[in-house]
C-alpha positions in Angstrom: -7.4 1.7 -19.1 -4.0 0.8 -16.8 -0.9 -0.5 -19.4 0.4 -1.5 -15.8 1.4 -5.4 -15.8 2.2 -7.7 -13.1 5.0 -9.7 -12.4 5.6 -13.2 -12.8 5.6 -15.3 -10.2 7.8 -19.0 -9.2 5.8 -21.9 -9.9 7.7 -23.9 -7.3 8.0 -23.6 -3.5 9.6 -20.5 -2.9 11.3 -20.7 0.6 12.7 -17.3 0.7 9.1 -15.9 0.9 8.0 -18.0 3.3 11.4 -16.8 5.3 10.5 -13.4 4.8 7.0 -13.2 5.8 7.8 -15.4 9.1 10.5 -12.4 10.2 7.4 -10.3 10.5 6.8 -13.3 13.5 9.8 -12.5 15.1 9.0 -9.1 17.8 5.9 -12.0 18.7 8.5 -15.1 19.6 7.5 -15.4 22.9 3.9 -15.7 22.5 4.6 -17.3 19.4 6.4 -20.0 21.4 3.0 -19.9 24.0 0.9 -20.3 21.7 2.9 -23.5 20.1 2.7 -25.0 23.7 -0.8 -24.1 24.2 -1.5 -26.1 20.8 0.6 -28.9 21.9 -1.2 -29.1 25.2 -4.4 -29.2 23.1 -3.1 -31.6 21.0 -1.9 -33.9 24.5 -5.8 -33.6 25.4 -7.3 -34.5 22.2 -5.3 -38.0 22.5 -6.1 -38.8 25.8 -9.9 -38.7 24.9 -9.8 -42.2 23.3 -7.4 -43.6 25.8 -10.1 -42.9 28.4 -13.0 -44.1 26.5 -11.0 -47.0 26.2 -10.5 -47.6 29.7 -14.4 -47.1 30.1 -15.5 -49.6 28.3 -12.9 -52.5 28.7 -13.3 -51.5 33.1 -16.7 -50.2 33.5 -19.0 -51.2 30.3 -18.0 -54.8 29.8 -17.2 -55.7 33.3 -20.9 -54.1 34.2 -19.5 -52.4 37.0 -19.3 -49.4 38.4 -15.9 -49.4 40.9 -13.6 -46.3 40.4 -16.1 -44.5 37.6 -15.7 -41.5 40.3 -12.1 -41.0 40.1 -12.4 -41.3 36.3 -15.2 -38.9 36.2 -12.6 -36.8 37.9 -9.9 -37.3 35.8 -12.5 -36.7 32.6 -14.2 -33.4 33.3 -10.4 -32.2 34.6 -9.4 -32.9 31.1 -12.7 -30.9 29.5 -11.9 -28.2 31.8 -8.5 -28.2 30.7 -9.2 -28.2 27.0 -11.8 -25.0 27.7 -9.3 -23.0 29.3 -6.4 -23.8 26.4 -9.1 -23.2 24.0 -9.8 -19.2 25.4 -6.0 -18.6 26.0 -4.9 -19.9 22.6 -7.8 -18.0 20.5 -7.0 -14.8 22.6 -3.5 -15.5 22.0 -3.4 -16.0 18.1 -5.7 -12.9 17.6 -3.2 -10.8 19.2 -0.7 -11.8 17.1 -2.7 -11.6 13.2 -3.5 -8.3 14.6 0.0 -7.6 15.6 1.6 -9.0 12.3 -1.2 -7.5 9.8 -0.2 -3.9 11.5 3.5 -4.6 11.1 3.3 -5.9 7.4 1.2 -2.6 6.5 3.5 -0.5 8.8 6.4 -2.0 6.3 4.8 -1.5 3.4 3.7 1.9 3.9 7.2 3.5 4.9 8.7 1.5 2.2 6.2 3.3 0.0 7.6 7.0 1.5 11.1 5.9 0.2 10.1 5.0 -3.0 10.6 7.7 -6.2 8.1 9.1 -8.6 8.4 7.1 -11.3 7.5 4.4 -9.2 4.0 6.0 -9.1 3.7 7.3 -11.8 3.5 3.4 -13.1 1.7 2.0 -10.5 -2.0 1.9 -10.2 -3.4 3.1 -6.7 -5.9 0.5 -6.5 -3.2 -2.0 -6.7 -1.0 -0.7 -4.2 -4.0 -0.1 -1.8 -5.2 -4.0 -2.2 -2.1 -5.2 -0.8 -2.2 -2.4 2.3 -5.3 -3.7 2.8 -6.8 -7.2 2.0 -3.5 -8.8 1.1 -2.2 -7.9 4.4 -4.9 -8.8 6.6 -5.2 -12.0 4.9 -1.1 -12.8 5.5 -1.7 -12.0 9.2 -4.8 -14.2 9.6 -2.6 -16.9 7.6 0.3 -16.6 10.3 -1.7 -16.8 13.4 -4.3 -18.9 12.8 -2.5 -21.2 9.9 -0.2 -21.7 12.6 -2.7 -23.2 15.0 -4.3 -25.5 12.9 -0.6 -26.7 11.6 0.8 -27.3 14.8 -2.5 -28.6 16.6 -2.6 -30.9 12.9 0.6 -32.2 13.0 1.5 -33.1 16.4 -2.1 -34.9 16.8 -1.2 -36.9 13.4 2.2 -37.6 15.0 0.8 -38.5 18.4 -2.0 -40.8 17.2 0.8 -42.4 14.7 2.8 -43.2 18.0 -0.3 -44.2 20.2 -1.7 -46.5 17.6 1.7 -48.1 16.6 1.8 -49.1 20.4 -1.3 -50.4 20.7 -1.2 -52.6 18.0 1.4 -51.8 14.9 -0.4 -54.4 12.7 -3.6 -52.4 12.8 -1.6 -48.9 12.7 -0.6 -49.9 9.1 -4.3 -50.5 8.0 -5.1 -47.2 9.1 -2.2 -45.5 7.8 -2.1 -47.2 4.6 -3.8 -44.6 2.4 -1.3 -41.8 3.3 1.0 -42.4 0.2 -2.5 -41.6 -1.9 -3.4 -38.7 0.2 -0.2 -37.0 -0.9 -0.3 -37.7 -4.4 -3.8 -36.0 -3.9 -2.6 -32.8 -2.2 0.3 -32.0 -4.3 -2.3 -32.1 -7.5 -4.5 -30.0 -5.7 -2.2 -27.9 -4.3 -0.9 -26.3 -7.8 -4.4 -25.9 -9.0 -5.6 -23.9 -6.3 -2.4 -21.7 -6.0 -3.0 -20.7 -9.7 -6.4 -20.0 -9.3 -5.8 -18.0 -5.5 -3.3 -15.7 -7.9 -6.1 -14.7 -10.6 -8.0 -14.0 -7.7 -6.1 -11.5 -6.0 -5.2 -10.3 -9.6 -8.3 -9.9 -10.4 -9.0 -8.2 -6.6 -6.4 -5.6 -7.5 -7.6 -4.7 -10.8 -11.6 -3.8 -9.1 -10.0 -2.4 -6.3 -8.6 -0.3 -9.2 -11.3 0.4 -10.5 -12.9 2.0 -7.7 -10.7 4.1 -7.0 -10.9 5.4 -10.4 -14.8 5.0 -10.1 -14.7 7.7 -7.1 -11.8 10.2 -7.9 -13.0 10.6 -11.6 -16.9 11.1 -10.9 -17.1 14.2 -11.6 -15.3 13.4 -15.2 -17.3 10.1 -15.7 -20.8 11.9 -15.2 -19.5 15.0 -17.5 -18.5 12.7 -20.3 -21.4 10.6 -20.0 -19.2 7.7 -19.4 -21.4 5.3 -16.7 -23.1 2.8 -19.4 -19.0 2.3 -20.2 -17.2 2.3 -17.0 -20.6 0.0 -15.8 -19.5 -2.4 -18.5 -16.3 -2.9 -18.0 -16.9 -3.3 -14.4 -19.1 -5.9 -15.0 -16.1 -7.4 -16.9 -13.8 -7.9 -14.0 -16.3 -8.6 -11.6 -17.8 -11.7 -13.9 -13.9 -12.9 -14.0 -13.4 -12.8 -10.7 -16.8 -14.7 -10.0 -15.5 -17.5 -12.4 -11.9 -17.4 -11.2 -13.7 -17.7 -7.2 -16.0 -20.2 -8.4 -12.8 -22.3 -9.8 -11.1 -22.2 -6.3 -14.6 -23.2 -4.7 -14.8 -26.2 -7.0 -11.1 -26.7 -6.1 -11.4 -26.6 -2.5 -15.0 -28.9 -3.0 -13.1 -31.8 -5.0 -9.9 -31.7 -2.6 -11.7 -31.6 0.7 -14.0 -34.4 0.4 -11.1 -36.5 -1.3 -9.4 -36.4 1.9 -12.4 -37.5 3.6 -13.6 -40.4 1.1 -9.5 -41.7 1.9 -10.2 -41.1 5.7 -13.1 -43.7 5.2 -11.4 -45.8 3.6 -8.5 -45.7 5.9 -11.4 -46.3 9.0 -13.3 -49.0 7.3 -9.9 -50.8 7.1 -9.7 -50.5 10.8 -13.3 -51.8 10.7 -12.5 -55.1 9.2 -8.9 -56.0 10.0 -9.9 -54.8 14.1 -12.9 -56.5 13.9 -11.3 -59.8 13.4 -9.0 -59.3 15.7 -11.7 -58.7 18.5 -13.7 -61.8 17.1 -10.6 -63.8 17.8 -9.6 -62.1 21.0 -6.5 -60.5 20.2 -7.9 -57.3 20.3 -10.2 -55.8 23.2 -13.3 -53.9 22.4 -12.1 -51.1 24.5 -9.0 -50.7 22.4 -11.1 -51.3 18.8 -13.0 -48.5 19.8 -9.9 -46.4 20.5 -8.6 -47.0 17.3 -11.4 -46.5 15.2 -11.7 -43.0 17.0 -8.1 -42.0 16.8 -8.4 -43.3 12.6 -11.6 -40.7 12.5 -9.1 -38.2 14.6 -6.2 -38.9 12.6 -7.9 -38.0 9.0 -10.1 -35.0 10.7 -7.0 -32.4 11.6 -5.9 -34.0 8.0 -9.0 -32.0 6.6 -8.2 -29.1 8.9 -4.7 -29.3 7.2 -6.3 -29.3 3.4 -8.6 -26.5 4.4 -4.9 -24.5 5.9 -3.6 -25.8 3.2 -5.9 -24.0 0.3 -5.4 -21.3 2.8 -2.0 -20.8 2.2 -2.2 -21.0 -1.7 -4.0 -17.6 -1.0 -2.1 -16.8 1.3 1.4 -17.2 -0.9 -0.9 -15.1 -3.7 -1.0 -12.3 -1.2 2.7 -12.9 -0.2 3.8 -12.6 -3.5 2.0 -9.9 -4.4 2.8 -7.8 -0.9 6.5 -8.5 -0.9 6.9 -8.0 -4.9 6.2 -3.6 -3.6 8.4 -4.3 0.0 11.1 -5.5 -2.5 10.8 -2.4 -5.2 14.4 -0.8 -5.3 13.7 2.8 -5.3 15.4 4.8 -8.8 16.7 7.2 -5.9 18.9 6.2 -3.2 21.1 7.9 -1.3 24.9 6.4 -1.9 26.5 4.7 1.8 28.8 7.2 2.0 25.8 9.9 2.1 23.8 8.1 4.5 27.1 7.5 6.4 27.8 11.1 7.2 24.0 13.0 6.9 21.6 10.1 7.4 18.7 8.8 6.2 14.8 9.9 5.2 14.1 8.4 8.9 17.1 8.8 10.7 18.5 12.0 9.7 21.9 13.6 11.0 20.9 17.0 10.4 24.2 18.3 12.4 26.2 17.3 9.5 23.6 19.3 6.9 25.6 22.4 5.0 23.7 25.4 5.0 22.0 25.7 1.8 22.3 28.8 -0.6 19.9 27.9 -3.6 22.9 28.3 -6.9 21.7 25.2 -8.9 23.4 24.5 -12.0 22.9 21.7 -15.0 26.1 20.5 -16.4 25.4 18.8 -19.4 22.2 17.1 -18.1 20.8 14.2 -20.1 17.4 12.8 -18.8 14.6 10.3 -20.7 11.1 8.6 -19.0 11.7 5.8 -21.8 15.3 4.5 -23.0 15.8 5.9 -26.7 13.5 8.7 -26.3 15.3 11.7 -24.6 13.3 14.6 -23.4 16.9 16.7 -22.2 20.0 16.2 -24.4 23.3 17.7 -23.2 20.9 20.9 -21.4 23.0 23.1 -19.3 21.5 25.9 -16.7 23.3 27.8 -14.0 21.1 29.5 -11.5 21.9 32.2 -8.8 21.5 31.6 -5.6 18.2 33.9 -5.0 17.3 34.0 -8.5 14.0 33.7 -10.0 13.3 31.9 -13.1 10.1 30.9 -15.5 10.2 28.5 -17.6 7.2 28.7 -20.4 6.3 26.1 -23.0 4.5 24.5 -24.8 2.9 20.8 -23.2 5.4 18.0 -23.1 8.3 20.6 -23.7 10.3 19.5 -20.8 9.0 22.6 -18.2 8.1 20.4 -15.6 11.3 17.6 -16.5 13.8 20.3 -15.5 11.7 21.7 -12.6 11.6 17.8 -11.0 15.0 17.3 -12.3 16.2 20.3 -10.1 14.1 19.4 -7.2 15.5 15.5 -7.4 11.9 13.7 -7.8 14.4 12.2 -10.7 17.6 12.3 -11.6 19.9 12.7 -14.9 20.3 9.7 -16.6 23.6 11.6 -17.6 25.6 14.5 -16.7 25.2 16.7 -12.9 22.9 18.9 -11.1 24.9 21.0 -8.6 23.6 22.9 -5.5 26.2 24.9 -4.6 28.6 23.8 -6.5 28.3 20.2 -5.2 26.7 17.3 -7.6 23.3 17.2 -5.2 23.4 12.9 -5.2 26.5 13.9 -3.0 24.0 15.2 -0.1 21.2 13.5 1.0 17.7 13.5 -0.5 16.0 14.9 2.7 18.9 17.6 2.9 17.1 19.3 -0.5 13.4 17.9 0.5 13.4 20.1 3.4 15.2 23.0 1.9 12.1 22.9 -0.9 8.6 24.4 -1.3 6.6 22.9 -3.7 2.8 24.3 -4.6 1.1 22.5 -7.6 -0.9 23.3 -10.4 -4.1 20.6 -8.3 -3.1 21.1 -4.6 -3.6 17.9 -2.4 -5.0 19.0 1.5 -5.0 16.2 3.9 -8.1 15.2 5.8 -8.1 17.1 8.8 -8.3 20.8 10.2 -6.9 24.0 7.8 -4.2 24.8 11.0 -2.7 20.9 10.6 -2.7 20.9 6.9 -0.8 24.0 7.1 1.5 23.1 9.9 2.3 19.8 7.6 5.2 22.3 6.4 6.6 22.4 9.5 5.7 19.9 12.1 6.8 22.1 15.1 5.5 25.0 14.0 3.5 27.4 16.5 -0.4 28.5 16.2 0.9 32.0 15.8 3.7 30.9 12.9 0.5 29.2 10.8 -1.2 32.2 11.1 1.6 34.4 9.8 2.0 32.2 7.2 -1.6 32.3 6.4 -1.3 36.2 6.2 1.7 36.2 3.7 -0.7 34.6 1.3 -3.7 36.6 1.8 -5.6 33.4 3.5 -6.0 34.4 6.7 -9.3 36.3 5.8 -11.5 33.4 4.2 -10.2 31.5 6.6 -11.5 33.9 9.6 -14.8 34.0 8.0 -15.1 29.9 8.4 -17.2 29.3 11.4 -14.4 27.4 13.0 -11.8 29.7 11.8 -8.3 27.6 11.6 -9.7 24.3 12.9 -12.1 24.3 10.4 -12.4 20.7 8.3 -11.2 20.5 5.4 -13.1 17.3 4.5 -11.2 14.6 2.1 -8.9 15.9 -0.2 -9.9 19.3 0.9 -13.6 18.9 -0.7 -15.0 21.2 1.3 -13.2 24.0 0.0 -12.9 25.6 -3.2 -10.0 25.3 -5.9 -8.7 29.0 -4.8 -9.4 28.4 -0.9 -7.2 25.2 -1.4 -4.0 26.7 -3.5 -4.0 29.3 -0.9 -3.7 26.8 2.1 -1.2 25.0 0.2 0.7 28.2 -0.4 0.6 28.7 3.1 2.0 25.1 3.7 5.0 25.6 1.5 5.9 29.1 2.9 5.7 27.6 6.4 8.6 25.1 5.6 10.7 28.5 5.2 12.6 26.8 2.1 15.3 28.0 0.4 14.2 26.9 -3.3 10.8 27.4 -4.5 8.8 25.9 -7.1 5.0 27.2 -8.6 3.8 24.8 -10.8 1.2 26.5 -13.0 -0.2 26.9 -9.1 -2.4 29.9 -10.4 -3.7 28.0 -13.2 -6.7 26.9 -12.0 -7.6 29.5 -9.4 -9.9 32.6 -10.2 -8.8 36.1 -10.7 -9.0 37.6 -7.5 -7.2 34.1 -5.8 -4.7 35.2 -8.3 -4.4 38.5 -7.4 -3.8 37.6 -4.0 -1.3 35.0 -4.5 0.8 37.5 -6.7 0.8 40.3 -4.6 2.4 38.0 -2.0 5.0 36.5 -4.2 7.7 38.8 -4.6 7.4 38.8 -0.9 7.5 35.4 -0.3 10.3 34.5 -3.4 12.7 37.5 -2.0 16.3 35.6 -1.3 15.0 32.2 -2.4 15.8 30.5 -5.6 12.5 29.9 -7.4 11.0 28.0 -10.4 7.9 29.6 -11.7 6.2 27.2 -14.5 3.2 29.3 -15.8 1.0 29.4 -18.5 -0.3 33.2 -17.8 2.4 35.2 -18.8 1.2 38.1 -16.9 2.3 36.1 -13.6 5.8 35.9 -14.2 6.7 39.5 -15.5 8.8 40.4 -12.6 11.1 37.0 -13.0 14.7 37.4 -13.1 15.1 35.8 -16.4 12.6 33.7 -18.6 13.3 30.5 -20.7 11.2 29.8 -22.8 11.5 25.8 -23.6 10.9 23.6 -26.9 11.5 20.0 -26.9 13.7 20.1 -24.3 15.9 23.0 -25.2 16.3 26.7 -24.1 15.1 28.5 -27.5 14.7 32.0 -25.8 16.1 33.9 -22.2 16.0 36.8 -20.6 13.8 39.1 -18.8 10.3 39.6 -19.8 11.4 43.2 -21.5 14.2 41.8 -23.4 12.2 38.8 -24.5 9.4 41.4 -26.0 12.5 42.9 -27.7 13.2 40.1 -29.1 9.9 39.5 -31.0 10.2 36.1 -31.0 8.5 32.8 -29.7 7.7 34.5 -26.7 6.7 38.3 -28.1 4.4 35.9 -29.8 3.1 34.2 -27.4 2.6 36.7 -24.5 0.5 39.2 -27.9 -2.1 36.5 -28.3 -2.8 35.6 -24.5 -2.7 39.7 -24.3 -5.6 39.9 -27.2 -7.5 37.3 -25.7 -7.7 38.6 -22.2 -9.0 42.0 -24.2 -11.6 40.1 -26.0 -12.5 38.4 -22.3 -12.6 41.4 -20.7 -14.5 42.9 -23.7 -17.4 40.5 -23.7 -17.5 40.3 -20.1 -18.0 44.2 -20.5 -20.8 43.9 -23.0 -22.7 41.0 -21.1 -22.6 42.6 -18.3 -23.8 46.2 -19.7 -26.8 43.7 -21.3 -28.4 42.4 -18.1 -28.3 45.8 -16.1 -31.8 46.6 -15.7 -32.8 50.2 -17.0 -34.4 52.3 -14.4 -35.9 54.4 -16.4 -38.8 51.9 -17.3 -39.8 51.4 -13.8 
């Protein structure tokens, strides 16, 4: 179950969102500004209709006659024609631009997600951060285009009519106009109810979108552990909340829509009786009755075009919200001004200006915690030779894998300095170490494509003949030959069509590639088998010569050849030295590296003794 909580969100109209989301509008001004006009012009045609039924029936129906009904024929099917060409342009128009502004917010949100630290990750849940790539910001972008539209085509009708009608006759323009005071007592009711229920919603949305992510990763796990009847359940949780927190904006949406209708009507049978009077007294011309009743009818319809935006926008302020609450995230690692001054930034890089890196890495007094209060390093100092190679062994949670990320910058000291080179490393940029660093984890992550553009991911520029050297230094390049595609072979999602050993190896092959100057195994021949092993060990010393390398293992017999060993508990270095001196000592690690030795023997003897028990004796046959 995700601990992960939202945050809280202003009650009140918050104009600096609305000021944010409408700079996405900004590379679009131009046909932004078109498309206003379009609407306007729209708008223009919509209150000419009455005006010409008007003049139809006060010159041609009354009078019975049918002098000049050409030339106004004319002039009315010039206007329909007009209306149908607006129509296509601004419909072509405004789904240019929701296209145009949904890519940009997902183009923002996912580089902003590149410059954001682990620790952000490590507390957010994927599903959440995938709903706002995906439905949040398409529904912002349809908001912007088409919300636009309907508010501009709304309001300048509402504000035409007003005009047309107060000219006409102002009397009867108050009749009609009379229940507006209501109709916005009505909306601003409905409009908090329906934002508060548009935010469980997408709440809600994240938390299933969560859920299947989960769902699909963790298959395997869920079908192993028996676990479907549970995870079934608690699906069936969130999805019977979401159905009552939808159904509450449906009822919602239901009550406010047809309240703005039943105050149209009254507002039109209003017209009714005070115009009707007039006519009956002949102050008022049935011509211009009928033109008022119409524009009352037009008035109160782009009103209900405006409560169905309207409802749009509470969702769409949910999605806002929600989107620009992970733009906003302040990464826990920043480069300072004066760094991005001289060598750049993750984008914009000033590699000119990069020292050359060596690989010494020191800890001076380091102090480091996840949660305040609970400190996993206290006052832990290191010094590392350029070119040096160092395990660190452990028990789980011991802080192996703190100092490893420490060193690499994925964090940083809460207090105290990590040097490179003698220099305090937040003193050079965070892409200046990033590229100088190979990194091959315990579960390596392939990206869907070809095994020559996953490895080549090291090193963009990279030739075909560099991957393949890089694929030999690991010992890949033979499994990979026997692939019916060889090096463009597909990898498949995740790498799933390859096996745990074929994917370290390609992954090794990555890192190598990147020709780094610090190198880090993460227990990366953990979960491989013993021949994958074998091959990945007879190319390390290879590939670690003159590179300063972290080696976090768990099979002992891996890191033998390691410049020094620290063995690590609760944070602290309890044991060093090479693995000869460390079996001298007798100690934690003696200990440790006896009982994995007896256990491999009793492996290798049972493996012996199964093995002798299903040969097949000859003799019998």
């Amino acid at each position: 179950m995700s601990v992960f909580k939202e945050q809280e969100y202003k009650k009140n109209l918050d104009w600096g969102l609305w000021r944010k989301l409408f700079r996405f509008t900004l590379p679009y001004k131009k046909q932004m500004i078109f498309l206003v006009v379009l609407m306007l012009g729209l708008a223009g045609g919509d209150l000419l209709f009455p005006l010409l039924t008007r003049y139809a029936i006060d010159h041609f129906v009354i009078p019975a006659t049918t002098k000049g009904i050409g030339s106004f024929a004319i002039i009315y099917f010039s206007l329909v024609a007009f209306q149908a060409i607006d129509i296509y342009f601004f419909i072509a128009l405004a789904g240019k631009i929701e296209m145009g502004v949904t890519y940009d917010i997902r183009k923002a949100g996912f580089r902003h997600l590149q410059e954001l630290s682990f620790n952000y990750f490590d507390r957010t849940p994927v599903g959440w951060l995938m709903a706002r790539m995906t439905s949040d910001s398409q529904r912002l972008g349809e908001t912007i285009a088409w919300g636009l539209v309907d508010v501009v085509w709304g309001v300048s009708l509402m504000i035409g009519i007003s005009v047309v009608m107060l000219v006409l006759n102002w009397k009867l323009a108050l009749f009609a106009l009379s229940v507006l005071p209501f109709l916005t007592v009505v909306s601003i009711y409905f409009r908090n109810k329906i934002l508060a229920a548009y935010r469980r919603v997408r709440k809600i949305n994240s938390k299933i979108t969560a859920a299947f992510n989960e769902g699909i990763a963790g298959a395997k796990a869920t079908k192993t552990l028996v676990r479907e009847e549970e995870n079934i359940r608690e699906f069936k949780e969130l999805t019977r909340e979401m159905y009552h927190s939808s159904v509450k904006v449906a009822i919602f949406s239901a009550l406010y829509l047809p309240a703005v209708l039943a105050l149209g009507s009254i507002g039109t049978a209003l017209v009714l009786w005070r115009g009707g009077e007039s006519v009956i007294s002949g102050m008022l011309t049935y011509g211009t009755l009928v033109a008022f009743i119409t524009y009352t009818i037009q008035f109160f319809e782009p009103l209900w075009q405006l409560a169905r935006v309207f409802a749009e926008l509470q969702n769409a302020r949910a999605s806002a919200e929600r989107i620009f609450s992970m733009i906003d995230e302040k990464s826990d690692l920043v480069d300072k001004p004066e760094v991005v001054k001289k060598f750049g930034d993750n984008f914009l890089p000033d590699k000119d200006n990069w020292p050359e890196i060596k690989g010494e890495i020191s800890f001076e007094n380091v102090y480091f915690y996840y949660k305040q209060g609970e400190n996993v390093l206290e006052n832990f100092n290191l010094k590392v030779k350029a070119g040096e190679t160092i395990a660190l062994v452990g028990e789980t949670g011991s802080g192996k894998s703190t100092i490893v990320n420490l060193a690499c910058r994925f964090y940083e000291p809460v207090k105290g300095s990590i040097k490179i080179d003698g220099v305090d490393y937040r003193e050079r940029s965070l892409l200046w170490l990033h590229s100088n660093l190979g990194y091959v984890l315990q579960t390596p992550h392939l990206f869907s494509g070809t095994i020559k553009e996953n490895i080549r991911y090291g090193r963009l520029e990279a030739s075909d003949e560099e991957i393949v050297r890089a694929a030999k230094l690991v010992n890949a390049h033979d499994f990979i030959m026997r692939l019916e595609k060889g090096y463009d072979s597909e990898v498949g999602e995740g790498g799933s069509l390859l096996s745990t050993g074929e994917k370290q190896l390609i992954s090794f092959a990555r890192a190598i590639l990147a020709n780094p100057k610090i190198f880090v195994l993460d227990e990366a021949t953990s979960s491989v088998d013993t021949e994958t092993e074998q091959k990945i060990q007879a190319a390390i010393h290879t590939v670690l010569e003159n590179r300063t390398s972290f080696i976090i293992a768990h099979r002992l017999s891996t890191i033998r050849s390691a410049d020094r060993i620290l063995v690590i508990q609760n944070g602290k270095i309890i044991e060093e030295g090479s693995h000869r001196k460390l079996l001298a000592l007798k100690g934690y690690y003696y200990n440790l590296y006896m009982n994995q030795f007896m256990e491999e023997q009793e492996t290798m003897i049972l493996r012996t003794e199964n093995s002798n028990l299903i040969k097949p004796n000859l003799t019998s046959f």
